[in-house]
C-alpha positions in Angstrom: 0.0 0.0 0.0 1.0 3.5 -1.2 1.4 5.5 2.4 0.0 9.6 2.0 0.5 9.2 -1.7 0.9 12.9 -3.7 -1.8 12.3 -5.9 -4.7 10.1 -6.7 -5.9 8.2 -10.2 -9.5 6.6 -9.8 -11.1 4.7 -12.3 -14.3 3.4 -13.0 -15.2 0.5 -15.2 -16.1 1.8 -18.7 -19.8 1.0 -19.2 -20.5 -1.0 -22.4 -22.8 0.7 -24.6 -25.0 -2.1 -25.7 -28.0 -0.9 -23.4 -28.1 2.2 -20.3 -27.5 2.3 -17.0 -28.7 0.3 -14.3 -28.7 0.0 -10.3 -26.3 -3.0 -10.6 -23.4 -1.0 -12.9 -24.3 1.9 -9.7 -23.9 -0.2 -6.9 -20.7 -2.2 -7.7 -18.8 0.7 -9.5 -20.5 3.8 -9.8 -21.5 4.8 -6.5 -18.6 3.4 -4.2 -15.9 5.2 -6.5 -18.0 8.5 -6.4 -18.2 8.5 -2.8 -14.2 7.5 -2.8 -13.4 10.4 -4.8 -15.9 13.3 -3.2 -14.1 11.6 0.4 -10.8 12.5 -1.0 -11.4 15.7 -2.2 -13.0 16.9 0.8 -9.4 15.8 2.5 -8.0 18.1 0.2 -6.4 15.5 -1.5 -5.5 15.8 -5.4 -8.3 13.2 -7.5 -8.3 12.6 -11.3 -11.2 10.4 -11.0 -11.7 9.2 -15.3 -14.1 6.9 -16.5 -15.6 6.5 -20.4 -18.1 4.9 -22.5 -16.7 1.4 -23.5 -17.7 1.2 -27.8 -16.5 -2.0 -29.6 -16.4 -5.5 -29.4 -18.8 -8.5 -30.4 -21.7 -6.8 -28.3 -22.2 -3.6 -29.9 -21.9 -5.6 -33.6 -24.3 -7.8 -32.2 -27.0 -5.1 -30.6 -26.4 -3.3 -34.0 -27.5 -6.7 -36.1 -30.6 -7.0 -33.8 -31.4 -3.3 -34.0 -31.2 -3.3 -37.7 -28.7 -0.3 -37.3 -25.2 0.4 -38.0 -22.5 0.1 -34.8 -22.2 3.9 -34.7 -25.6 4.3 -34.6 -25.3 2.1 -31.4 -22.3 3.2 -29.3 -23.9 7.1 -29.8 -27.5 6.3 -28.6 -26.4 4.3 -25.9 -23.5 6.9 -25.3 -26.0 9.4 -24.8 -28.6 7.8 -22.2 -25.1 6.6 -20.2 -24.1 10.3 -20.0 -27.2 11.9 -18.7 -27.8 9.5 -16.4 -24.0 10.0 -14.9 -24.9 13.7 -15.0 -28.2 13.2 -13.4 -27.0 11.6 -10.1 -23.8 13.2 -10.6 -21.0 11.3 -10.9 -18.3 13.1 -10.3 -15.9 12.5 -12.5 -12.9 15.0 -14.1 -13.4 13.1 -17.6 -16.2 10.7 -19.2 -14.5 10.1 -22.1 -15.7 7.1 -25.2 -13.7 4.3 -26.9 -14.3 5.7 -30.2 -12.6 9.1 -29.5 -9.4 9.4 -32.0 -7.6 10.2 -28.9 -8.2 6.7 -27.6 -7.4 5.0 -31.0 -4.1 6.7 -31.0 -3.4 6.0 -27.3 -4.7 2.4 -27.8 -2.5 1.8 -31.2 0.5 3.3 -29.6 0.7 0.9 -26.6 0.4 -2.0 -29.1 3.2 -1.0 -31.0 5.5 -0.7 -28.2 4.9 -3.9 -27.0 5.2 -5.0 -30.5 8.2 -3.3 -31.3 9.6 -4.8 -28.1 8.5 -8.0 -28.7 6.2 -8.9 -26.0 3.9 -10.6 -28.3 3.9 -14.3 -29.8 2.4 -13.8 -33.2 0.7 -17.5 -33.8 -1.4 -19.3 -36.4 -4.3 -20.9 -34.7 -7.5 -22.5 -35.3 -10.3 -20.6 -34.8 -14.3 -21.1 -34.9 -15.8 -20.0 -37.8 -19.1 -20.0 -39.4 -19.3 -21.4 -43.1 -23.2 -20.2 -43.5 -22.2 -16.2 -42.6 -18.5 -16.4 -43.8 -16.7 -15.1 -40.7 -14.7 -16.2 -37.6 -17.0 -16.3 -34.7 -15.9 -13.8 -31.5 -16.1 -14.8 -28.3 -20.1 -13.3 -27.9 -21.0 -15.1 -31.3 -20.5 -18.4 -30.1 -22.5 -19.9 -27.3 -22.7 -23.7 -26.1 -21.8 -26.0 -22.4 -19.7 -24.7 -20.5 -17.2 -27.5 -19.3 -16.6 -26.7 -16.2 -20.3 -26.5 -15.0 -22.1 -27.9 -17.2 -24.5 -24.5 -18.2 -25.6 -25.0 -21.7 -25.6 -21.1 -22.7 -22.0 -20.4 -21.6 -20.5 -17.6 -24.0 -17.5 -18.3 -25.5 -15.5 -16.2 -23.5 -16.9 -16.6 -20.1 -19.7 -18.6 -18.2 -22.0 -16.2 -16.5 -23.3 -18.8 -14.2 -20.2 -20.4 -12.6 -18.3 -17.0 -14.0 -15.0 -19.1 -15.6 -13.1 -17.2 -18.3 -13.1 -19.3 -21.3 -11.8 -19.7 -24.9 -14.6 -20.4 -27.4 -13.0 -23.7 -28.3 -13.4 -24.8 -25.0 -17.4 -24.9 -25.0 -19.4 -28.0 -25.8 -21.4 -27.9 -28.5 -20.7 -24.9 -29.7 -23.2 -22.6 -31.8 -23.1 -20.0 -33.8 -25.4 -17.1 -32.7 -25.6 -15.9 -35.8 -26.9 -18.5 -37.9 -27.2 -20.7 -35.5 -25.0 -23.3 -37.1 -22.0 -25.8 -35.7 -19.0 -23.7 -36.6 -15.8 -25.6 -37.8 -12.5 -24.9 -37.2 -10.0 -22.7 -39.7 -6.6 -21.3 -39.5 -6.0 -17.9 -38.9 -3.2 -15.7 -37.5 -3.3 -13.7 -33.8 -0.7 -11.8 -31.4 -1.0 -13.3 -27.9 0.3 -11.6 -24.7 2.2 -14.1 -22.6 0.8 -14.0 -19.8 2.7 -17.1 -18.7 6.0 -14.5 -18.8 4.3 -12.3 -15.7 3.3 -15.6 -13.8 6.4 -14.9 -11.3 6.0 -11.1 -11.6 2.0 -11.8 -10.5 2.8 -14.2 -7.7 5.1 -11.6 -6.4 3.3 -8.4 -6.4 -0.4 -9.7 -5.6 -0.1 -13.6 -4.0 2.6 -11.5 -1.3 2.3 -7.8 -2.0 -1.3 -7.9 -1.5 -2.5 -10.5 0.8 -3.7 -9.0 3.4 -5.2 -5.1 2.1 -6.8 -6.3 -0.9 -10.9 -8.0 -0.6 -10.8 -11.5 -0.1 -13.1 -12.2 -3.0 -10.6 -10.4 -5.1 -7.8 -11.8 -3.8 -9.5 -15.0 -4.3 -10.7 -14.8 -7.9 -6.4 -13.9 -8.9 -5.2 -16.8 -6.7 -7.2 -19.5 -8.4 -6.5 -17.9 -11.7 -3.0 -17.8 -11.0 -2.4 -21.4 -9.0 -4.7 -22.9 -12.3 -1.2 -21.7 -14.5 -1.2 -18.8 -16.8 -1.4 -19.1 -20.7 -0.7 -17.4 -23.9 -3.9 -15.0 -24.7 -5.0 -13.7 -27.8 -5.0 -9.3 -28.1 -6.3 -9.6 -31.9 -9.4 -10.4 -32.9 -11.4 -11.5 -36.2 -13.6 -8.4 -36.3 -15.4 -5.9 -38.3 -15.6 -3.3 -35.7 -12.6 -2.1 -33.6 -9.4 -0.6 -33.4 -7.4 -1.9 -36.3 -4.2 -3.9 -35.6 -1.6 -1.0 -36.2 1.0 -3.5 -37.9 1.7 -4.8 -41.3 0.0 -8.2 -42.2 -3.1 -7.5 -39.8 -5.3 -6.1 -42.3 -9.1 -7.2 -41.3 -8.4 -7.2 -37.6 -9.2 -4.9 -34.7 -7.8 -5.1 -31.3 -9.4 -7.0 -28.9 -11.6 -5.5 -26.8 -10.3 -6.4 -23.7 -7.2 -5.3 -24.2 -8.2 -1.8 -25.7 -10.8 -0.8 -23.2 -8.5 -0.3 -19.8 -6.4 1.7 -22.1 -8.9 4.1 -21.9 -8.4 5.1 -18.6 -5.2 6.5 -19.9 -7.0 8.3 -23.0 -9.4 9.5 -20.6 -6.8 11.1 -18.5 -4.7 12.6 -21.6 -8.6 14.3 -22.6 -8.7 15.8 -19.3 -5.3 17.2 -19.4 -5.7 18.8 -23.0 -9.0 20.2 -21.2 -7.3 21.4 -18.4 -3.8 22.5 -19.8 -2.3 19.7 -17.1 0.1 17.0 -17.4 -1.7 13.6 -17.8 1.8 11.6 -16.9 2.3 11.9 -12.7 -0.9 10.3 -12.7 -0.1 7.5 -14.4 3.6 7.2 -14.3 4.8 8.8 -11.0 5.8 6.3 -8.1 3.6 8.9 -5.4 0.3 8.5 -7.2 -2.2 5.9 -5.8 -4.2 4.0 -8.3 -7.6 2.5 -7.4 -9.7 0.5 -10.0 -13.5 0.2 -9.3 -15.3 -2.3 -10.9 -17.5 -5.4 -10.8 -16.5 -9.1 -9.7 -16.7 -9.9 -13.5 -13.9 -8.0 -14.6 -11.4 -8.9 -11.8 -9.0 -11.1 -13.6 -8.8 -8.4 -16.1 -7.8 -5.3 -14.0 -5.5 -7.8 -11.7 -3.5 -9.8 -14.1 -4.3 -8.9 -17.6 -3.8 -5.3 -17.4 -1.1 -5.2 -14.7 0.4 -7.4 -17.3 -0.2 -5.0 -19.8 1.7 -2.0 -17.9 4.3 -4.2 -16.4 5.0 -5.3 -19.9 5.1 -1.7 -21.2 7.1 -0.5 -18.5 6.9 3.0 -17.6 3.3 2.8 -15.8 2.4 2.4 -12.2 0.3 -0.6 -11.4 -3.1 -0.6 -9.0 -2.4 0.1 -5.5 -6.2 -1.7 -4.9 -8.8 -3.1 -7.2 -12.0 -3.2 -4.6 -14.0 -4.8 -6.8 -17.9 -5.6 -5.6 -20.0 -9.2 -6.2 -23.4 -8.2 -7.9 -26.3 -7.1 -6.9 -29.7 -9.7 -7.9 -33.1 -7.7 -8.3 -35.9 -9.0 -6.7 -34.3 -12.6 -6.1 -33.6 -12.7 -9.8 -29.9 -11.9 -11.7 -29.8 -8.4 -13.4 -29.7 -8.8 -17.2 -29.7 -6.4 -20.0 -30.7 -8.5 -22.6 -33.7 -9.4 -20.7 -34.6 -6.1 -19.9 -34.4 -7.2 -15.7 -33.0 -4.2 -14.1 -34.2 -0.6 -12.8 -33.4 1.9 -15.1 -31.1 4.6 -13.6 -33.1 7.1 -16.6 -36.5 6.0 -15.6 -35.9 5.5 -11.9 -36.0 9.8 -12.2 -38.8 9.1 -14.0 -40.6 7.4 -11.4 -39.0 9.2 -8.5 -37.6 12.8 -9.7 -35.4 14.0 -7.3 -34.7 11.3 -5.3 -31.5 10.8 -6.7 -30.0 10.0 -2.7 -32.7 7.8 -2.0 -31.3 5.4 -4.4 -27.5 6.1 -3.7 -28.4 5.4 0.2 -30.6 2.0 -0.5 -27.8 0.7 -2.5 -24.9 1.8 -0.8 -26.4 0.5 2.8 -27.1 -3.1 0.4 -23.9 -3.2 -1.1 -22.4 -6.2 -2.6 -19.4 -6.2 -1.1 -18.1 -9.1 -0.4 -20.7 -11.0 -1.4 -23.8 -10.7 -3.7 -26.9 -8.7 -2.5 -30.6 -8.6 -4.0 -32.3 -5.3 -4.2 -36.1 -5.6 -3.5 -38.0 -2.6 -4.2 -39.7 -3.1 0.0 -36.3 -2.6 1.2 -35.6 0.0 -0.8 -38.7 1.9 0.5 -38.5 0.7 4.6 -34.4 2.5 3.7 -36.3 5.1 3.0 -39.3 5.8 5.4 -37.6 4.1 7.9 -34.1 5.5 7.8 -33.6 8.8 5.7 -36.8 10.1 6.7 -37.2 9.3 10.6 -34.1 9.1 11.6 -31.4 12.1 9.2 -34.7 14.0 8.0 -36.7 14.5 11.3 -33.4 15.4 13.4 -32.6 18.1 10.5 -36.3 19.1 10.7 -36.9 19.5 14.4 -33.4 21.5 14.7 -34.5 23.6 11.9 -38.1 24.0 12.9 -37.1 25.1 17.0 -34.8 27.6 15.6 -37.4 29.0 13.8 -39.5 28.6 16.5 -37.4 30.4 19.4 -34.9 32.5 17.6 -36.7 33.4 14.3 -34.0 31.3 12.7 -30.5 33.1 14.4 -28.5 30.2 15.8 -28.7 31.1 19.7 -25.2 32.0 21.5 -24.8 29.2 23.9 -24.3 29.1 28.0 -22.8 27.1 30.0 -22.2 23.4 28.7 -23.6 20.5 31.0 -21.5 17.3 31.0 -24.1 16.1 28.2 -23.7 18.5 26.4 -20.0 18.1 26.2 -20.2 14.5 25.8 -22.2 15.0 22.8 -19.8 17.4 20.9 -16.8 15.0 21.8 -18.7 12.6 20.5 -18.9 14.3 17.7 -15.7 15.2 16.8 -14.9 11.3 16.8 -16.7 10.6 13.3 -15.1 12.2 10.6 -12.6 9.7 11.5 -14.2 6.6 12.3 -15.8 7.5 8.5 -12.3 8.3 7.0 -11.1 4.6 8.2 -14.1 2.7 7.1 -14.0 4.8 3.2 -10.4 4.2 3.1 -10.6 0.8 3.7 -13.1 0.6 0.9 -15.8 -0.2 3.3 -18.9 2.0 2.4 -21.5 0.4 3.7 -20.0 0.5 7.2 -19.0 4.3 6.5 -22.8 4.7 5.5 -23.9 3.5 8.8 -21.7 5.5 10.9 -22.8 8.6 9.0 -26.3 8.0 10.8 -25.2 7.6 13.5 -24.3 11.3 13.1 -28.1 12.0 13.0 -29.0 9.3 15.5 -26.8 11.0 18.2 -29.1 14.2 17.4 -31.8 12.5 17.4 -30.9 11.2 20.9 -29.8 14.3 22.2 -33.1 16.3 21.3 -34.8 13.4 22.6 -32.7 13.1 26.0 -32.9 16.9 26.5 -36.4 17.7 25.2 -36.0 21.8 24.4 -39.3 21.9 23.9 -40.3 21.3 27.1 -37.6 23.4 29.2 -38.1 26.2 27.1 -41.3 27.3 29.6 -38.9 27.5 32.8 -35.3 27.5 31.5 -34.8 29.6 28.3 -31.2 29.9 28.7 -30.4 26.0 28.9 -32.6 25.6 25.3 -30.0 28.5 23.8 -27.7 26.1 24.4 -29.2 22.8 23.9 -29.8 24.2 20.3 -26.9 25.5 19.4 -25.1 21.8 20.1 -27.7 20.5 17.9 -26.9 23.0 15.0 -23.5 21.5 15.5 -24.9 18.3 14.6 -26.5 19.5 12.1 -23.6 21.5 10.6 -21.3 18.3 10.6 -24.2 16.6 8.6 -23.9 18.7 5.5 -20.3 17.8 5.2 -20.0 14.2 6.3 -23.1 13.4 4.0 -21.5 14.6 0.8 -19.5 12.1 -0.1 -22.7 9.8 0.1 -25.7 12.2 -0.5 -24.2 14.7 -2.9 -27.7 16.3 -3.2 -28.4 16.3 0.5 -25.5 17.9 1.6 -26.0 20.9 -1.0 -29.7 21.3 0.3 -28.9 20.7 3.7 -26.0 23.6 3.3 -28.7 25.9 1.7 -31.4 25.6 4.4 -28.6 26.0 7.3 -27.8 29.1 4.8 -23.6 27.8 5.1 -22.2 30.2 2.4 -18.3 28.7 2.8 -18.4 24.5 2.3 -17.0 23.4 5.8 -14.1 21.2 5.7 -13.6 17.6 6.7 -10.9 18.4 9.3 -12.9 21.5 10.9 -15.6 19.6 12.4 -13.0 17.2 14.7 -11.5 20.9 15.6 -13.6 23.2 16.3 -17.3 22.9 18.2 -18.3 26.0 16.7 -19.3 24.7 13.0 -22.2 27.5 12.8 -21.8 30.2 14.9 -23.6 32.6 17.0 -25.7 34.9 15.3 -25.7 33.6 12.1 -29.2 32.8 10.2 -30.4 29.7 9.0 -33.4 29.4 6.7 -37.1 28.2 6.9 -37.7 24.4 7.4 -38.0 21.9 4.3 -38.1 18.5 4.2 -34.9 16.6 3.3 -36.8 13.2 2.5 -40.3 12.4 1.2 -42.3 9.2 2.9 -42.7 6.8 -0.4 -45.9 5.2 -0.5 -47.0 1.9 -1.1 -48.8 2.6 -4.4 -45.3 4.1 -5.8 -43.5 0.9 -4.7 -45.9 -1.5 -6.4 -45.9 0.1 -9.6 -42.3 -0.6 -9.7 -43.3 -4.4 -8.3 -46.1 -4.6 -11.4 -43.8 -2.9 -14.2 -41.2 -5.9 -13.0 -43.9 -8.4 -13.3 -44.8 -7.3 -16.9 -41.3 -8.0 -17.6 -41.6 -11.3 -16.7 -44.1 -12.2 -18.2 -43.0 -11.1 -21.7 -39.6 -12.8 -21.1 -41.3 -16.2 -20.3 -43.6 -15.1 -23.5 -40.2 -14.5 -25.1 -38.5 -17.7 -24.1 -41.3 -20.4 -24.4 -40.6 -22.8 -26.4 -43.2 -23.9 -28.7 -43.7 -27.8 -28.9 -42.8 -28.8 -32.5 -45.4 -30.2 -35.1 -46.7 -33.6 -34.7 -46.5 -35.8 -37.3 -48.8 -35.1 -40.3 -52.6 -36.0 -40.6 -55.2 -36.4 -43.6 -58.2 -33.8 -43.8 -60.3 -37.1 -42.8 -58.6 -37.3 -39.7 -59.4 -33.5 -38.2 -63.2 -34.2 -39.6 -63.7 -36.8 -37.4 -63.7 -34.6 -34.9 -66.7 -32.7 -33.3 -65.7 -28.9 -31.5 -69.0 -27.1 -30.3 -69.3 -23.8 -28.7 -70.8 -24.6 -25.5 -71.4 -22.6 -22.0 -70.4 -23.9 -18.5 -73.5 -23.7 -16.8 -72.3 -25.2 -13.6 -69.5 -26.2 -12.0 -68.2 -28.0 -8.8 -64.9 -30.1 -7.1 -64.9 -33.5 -7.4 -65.1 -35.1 -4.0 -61.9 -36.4 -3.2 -59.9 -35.1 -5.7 -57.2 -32.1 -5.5 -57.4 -31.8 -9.4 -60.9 -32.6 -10.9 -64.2 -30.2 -11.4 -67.4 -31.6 -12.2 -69.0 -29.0 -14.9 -72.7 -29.0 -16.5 -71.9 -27.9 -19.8 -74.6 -26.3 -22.5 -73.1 -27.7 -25.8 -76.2 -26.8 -27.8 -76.9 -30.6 -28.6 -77.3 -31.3 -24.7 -76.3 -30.0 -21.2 -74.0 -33.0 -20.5 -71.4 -33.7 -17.6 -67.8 -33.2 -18.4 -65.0 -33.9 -15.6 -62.2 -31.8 -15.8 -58.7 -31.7 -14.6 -58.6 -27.8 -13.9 -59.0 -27.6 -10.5 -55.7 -26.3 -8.8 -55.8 -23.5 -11.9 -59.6 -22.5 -11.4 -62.8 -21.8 -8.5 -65.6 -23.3 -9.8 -67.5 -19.8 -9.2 -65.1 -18.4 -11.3 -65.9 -20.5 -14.0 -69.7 -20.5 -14.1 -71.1 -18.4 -17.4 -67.9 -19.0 -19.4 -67.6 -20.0 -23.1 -65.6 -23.0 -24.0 -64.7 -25.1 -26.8 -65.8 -28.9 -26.2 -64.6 -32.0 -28.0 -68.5 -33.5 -27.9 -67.9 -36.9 -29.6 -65.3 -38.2 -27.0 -66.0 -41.6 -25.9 -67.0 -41.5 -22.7 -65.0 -42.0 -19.6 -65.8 -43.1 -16.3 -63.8 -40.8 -13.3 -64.2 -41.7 -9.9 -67.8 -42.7 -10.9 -68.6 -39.5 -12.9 -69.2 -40.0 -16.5 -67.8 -37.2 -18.7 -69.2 -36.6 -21.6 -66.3 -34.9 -23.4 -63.7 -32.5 -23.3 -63.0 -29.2 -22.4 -60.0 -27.2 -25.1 -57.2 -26.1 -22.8 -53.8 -24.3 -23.6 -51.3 -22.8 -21.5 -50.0 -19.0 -21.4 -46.4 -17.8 -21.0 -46.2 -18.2 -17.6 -47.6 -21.8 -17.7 -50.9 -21.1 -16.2 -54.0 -23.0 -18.2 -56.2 -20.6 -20.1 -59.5 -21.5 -21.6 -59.5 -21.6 -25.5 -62.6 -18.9 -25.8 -64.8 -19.4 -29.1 -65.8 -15.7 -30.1 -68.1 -14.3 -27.5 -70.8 -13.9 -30.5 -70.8 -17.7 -31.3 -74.1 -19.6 -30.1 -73.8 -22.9 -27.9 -73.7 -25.4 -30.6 -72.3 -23.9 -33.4 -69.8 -26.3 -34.4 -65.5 -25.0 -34.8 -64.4 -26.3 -38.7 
């Protein structure tokens, strides 16, 4: 670990831009390196905090073939939603920067050809998948099949999202094409491979000892199994139509691989903001005193702890990660978050749905977050986080200081008296947090560094509650001057310590307490007189809104509907059976008939008894709908019946026939309804 390092480079893991942002991509990344960054810079400390939009690769080609649109068209609609929603719940990054940017094609090509020209790379012949029927080599994301490590049969050829091993394509089982959907075969075709096998010693070194005991268990985990499993040649080039291109003779038709162009960006990104700002982009990335944090998800570990460390160590003039924190993923509603699938929460229409609330969101994840292991979001939780936490515990104490200001001093913070043991107590107290927040954020712990925060406001809470101004104001005026002014104290140290986490609290909080000059993070453990004397706060607002039930189940019912049209999606529709003559069919006799009663069979979980208005008769049919239907339910409805069934004796019951039944996307039986229109008896040809 870098010990009071001169300068700071955070990154966050470039968002892909096949699709927009969601509460998974804010909890592991987003959030916990916002609130790292806003932490150091309230220290003082110097932060290039870079990030960028993350443009080629299989995934945008494919989302682009879907679409019906060209890649561009792609990477800048996606680019776009990914941008607003950063600036909405402001990120706050110095540069948000994009893959496609010349800058990062130069940057990207340039590290290439140094290793190149240094020869780092094996340049290899190999046999690759490719697909005969759409005349290409088949990418990591074009190939799907069984993954052979855990059996999942819709493993993608470069990793298995359900067991989450890194693969080759050529490992999976019965592999597909995505495309076409054909068995691909193999055909020669030439690569440059990073030898990863070269760094195995360097890795061991710097992680397996460096490391061991100040980086996450589940990341130092991940890199010891991938390390201890042996280290192999792997593959920077790729058969693609959409890239960087290979910046050396004989490469013509191939683009870098993605994986190897997209941490590069961090270093475009940086060189953007220095241009910008007339800096020099270097000390950040080459100077021996700067700390480098990358924040990402579980899913990209290998890569930012031995493939790009390899990268740089191979290059040889960049510093490497001082910590990768990287976070496990956050479920929604029990179920994994998915893109594709369209199973996530928005970030653009979460503001939607709750404009404003941008906090609300930050706090329910940050107090869930995956950290060292995965977490679900439920949309209850995040609603009791609210109500039960923002709102009665941070928002009443800020209100009740705020409104007995008002109250008793027309809003001029009192000059205080004498200060009881309690009252001392209290702002010693006080003084303690900034750094028992400081250790938990610097130890990557931001849950923990959450909770202490409200325990800021609990410790108000407590003290109003303990002291009750409002009831020695009648016979001891004096002691409330002084009981309020240690609770503006309180609230003071709020509007600082909260910004890292609630960005947009802290500002409204600062503009309701009317604090002109932003307090600093050291003041409040030196100094008991954050607000002083005499100075005028504003009227009361409230920081937090109660969220009502009806708001939390139309996110429950929107969720739902997604369900449903994925299973819709996703069913799979039993094939043909085997052909008949015309003959056959006409030998059948379908009536439109009414159920005119209905009742359960005695004894039976699964049968109804139903009298049945076929037009010809009102017969008895028994049928096997029970567990799916009420009989009242079911009375006045119009059915299709098979009428010339031989008859069947059930449990002594004689049905008469048969009642048409399907099944919807969510395997529940639905009635197959003759038009409404259609009399009992006509018969279905």
């Amino acid at each position: 670990m870098i010990q009071n390092p001169k300068r700071y480079t955070i990154t966050a893991a470039l968002p892909y831009t096949n699709g927009p942002i969601h509460i998974g991509h804010l909890a592991g990344v987003y959030v916990p390196s916002d609130i790292y960054s806003r932490y150091l810079r309230l220290q003082g400390r110097d932060v290039l905090f870079v990030c960028g939009s993350d443009e080629h690769g299989v995934a945008i080609s494919m989302k682009a073939k879907k679409e019906g649109i060209t890649p561009q068209q792609v990477i800048d609609k996606y680019d776009g939603i990914i941008r607003k929603s950063f600036i909405d719940f402001d990120i706050s990054f110095d540069n948000y920067s994009r893959t496609s940017a010349k800058i990062h094609h130069d940057t990207a090509s340039e590290f290439f050809r140094t290793l190149y020209e240094k020869g780092d790379f094996i340049e290899q012949v190999t046999e690759q998948l490719y697909d005969a029927k759409a005349d290409q080599f088949l990418a990591d994301r074009f190939v799907i099949g069984t993954c052979p490590k855990c059996g999942n049969e819709e493993a993608y050829g470069d990793q298995c999202e359900k067991c989450g091993s890194t693969l080759n394509a050529t490992d999976l089982i019965n592999p597909k094409s995505t495309i076409t959907g054909e068995t691909p075969i193999m055909k020669s075709t030439k690569h440059w491979f990073l030898p990863l096998d070269r760094y195995e010693d360097f890795l061991k070194e710097w992680i397996l000892v460096g490391h061991k005991n100040d980086w996450k268990p589940n990341v130092y985990g991940q890199v010891k199994s991938w390390i201890d499993g042996g280290l192999e040649p792997r593959a920077v080039t790729r058969d693609l139509d959409w890239g960087i291109d290979v910046p050396v003779e004989g490469a013509e038709g191939k683009k870098l691989y993605v994986w190897f162009d997209a941490p590069i960006g961090y270093i475009s990104s940086s060189k953007e903001w220095a241009l910008r700002e007339g800096k020099e982009w270097e000390p950040y990335w080459k100077d021996q005193d700067t700390k480098l944090v990358h924040f990402i998800g579980k899913d990209n570990i290998v890569f930012h702890c031995v493939i790009f460390p390899a990268m740089l160590k191979a290059e040889g003039s960049y510093i490497l990660p001082d910590n990768v924190p990287a976070n496990e993923f956050l479920n929604l509603e029990g179920n994994k978050l998915s893109t594709s699938k369209n199973w996530a929460v928005w970030l653009h229409e979460y503001l939607e749905d709750f404009p404003g609330q941008q906090d609300v969101l930050r706090y329910a994840l940050t107090s869930n977050a995956p950290e060292t292991k995965d977490n679900d979001f439920t949309w209850k939780d995040f609603q009791a986080r609210n109500n039960n936490e923002l709102v009665a515990i941070y928002g009443n104490f800020i209100n009740r200081v705020v409104v007995l200001t008002n109250k008793y001093y027309n809003g001029v913070v009192p000059s205080p008296n004498e200060l009881s043991e309690v009252d001392e107590a209290t702002l010693t107290e006080l003084k303690a947090y900034p750094a028992v927040i400081s250790s938990s954020v610097e130890r990557y712990r931001f849950r923990e560094a959450l909770g202490e925060l409200m325990n800021v406001a609990r410790l108000g809470n407590k003290y109003l509650a303990d002291e009750e101004p409002w009831k020695v104001i009648k016979d001891n005026p004096e002691r409330v001057q002084t009981q309020m002014y240690v609770a503006l104290q309180i609230a003071a140290a709020l509007s600082i310590l909260c910004e890292p986490f609630l960005p947009f609290t802290a500002k409204k909080l600062s503009r309701i307490l009317k604090i002109q000059s932003p307090l600093s993070w050291a003041t409040i453990s030196e100094t008991s007189d954050l607000i002083v004397a005499g100075h005028q706060i504003g009227e009361a607002e409230l920081l937090f809104a109660k969220i009502e039930d009806e708001e939390i189940q139309k996110q429950i019912d929107k969720l739902e509907a997604t369900k449903t049209a994925n299973s819709a999606e996703n069913k799979k529709v039993e094939p043909q059976k085997e052909a008949i003559q015309f003959d056959d069919f006409a030998k059948m006799d379908l009536r439109v008939g009414t159920i005119l009663e209905a009742e359960k069979m005695p004894k039976a979980n699964k049968l109804l008894i139903l009298k049945v208005d076929t037009g010809i008769d009102v017969r008895t049919i028994v049928s096997g709908i029970a567990e799916s239907f009420k009989p009242e339910d079911i009375i006045g409805k119009k059915v299709t019946v098979l009428v010339n069934l031989a008859p069947r004796n059930l449990r002594g019951v004689e049905s008469q026939g048969m009642i048409l039944m399907t099944t919807n996307a969510e395997g529940k039986l639905v009635f197959v309804n003759p038009d409404t229109e259609a009399a009992n008896g006509e018969t279905i040809n």
